[in-house]
C-alpha positions in Angstrom: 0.0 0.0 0.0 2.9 2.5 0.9 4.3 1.7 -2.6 1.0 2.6 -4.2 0.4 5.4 -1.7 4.2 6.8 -3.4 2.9 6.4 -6.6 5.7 3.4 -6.9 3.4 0.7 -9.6 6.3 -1.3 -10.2 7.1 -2.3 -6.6 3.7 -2.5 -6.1 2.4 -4.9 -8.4 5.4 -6.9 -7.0 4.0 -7.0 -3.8 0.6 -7.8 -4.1 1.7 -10.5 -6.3 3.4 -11.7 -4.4 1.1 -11.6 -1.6 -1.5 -13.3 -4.2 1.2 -16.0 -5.0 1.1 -16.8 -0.9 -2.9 -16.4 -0.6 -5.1 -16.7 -3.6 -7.9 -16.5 -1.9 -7.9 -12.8 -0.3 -10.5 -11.0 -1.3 -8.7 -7.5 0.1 -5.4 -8.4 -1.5 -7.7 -8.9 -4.7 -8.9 -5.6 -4.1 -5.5 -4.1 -3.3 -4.5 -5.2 -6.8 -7.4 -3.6 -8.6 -6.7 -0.3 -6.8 -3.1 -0.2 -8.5 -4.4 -1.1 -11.8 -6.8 1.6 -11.4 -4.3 4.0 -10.4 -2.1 3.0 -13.4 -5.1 3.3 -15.7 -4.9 -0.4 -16.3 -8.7 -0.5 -16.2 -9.4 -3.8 -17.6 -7.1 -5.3 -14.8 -8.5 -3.4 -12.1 -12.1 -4.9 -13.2 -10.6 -8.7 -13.6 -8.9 -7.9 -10.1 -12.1 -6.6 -8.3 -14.4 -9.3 -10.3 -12.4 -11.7 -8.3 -12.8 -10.0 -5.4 -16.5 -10.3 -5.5 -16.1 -13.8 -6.6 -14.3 -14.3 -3.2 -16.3 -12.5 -0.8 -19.8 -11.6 -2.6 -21.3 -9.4 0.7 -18.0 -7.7 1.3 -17.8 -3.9 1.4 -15.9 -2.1 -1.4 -15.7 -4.2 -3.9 -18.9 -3.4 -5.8 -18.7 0.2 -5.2 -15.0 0.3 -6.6 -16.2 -1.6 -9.6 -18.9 0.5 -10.6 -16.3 3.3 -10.6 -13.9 1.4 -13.4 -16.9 0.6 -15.4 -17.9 4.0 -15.2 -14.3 4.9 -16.0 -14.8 2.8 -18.7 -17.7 3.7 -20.6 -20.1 1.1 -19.3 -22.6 3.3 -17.5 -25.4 1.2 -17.0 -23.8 -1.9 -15.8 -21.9 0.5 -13.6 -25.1 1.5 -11.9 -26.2 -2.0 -11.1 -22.8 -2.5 -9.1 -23.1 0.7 -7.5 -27.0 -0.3 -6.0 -25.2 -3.6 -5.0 -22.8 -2.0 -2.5 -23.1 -3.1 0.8 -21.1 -0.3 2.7 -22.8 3.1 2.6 -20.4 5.3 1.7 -19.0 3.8 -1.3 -22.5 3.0 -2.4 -23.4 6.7 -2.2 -20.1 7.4 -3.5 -20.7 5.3 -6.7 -24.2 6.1 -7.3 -23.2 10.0 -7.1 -20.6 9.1 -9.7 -22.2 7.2 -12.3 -25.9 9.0 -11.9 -24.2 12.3 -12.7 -22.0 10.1 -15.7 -26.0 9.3 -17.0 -27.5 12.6 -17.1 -29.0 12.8 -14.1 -28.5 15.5 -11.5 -31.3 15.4 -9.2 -30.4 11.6 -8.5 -26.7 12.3 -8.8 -27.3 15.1 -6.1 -30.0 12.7 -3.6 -26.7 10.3 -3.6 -24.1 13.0 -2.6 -26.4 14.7 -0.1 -26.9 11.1 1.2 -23.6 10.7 1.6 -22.9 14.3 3.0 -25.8 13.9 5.6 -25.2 10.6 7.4 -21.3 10.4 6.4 -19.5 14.0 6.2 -17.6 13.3 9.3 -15.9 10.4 7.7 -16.2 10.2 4.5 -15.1 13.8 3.3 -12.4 12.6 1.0 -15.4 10.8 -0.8 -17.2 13.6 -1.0 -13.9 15.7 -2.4 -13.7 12.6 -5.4 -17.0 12.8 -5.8 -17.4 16.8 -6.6 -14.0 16.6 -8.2 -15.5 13.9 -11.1 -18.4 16.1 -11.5 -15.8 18.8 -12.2 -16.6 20.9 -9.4 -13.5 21.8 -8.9 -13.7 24.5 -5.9 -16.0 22.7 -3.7 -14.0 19.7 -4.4 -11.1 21.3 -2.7 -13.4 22.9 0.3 -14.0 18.6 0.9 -10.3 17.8 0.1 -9.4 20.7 3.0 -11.8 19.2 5.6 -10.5 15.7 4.8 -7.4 16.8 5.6 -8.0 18.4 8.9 -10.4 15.4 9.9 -7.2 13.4 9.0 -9.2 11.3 7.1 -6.8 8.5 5.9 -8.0 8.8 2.3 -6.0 11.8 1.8 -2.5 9.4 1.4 -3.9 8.1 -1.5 -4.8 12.1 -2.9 -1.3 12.1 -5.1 -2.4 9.3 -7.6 -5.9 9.1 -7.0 -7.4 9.2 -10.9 -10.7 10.9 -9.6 -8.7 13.5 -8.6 -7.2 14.3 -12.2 -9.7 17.4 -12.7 -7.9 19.2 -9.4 -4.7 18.9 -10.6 -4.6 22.2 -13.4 -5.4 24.4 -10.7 -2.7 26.0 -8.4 -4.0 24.6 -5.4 -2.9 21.0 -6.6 0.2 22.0 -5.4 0.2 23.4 -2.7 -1.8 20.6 -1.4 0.8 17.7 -2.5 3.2 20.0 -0.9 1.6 19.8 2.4 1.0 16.1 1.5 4.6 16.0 1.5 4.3 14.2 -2.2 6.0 17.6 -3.7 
């Protein structure tokens, strides 16, 4: 995770293949896997990774959630959705719906999901809400979320530096101010 967290895919991959090599049946190192793929835009990996995961450990939380995102990522909307309903944990399920309902057309369900998410979740799921308002190119209110996160020490902020939802922050002069006080700059 450290490796991923540094942006290092190489060393990575070699340890959560290695870790797979040792125990096949890990759902979470499954899951690990997929979130360097993603990270590496190696989408069709990440899905492979995360279908496996699922395959594993069908009720876990996560997995669904993070594959709607990559299908969204990848064009596949609808299918997307259908994962995203199928999250068990409630933050990534709001988190995903947010996503791919906004990626459809539609606001007023993109925004039910979000304020979901911001009313029963704010206090620990801000860096969600950052990713979420950051792919709906929101860009100022993403950093507002992204600023909380960071004060609430929400641990989601280590992965900020090579987080792909993040992308639409990183034009803006803020970016780097904020992976400077990351420490990633």
């Amino acid at each position: 995770m450290l490796a991923r967290i540094l942006g290092r895919n190489d060393e990575a991959f070699e340890f959560v293949n290695r870790a797979l090599a040792l125990d096949p049946l890990s759902a979470s190192t499954h899951r690990q896997a997929a979130m360097i793929y993603w990270m590496a835009n190696r989408l069709d990996e990440a899905a492979v990774a995360l279908q496996a995961a699922i395959d594993i450990s069908p009720k876990a939380g996560l997995h669904h959630g993070f594959l709607a995102i990559v299908r969204l990522l990848q064009g596949r909307g609808r299918e997307a959705l259908e994962l995203a309903q199928a999250e068990g944990h409630d933050v990534f399920r709001y988190t995903s719906i947010a996503m791919v309902q906004h990626a459809l057309g539609h606001p007023a369900e993109s925004e039910a999901a979000l304020r979901a998410l911001i009313d029963g979740y704010a206090w620990t799921a801000a860096y969600q809400v950052a990713e979420v308002y950051s792919y709906r190119n929101e860009i100022d209110t993403a950093y507002e979320w992204l600023e909380r996160a960071y004060q609430n020490r929400d641990p989601g902020v280590t992965f900020s530096a090579n987080d792909e939802l993040l992308r639409p922050m990183h034009s803006d002069p803020r970016w780097r101010l904020f992976m400077q006080r990351m420490g990633f700059a």
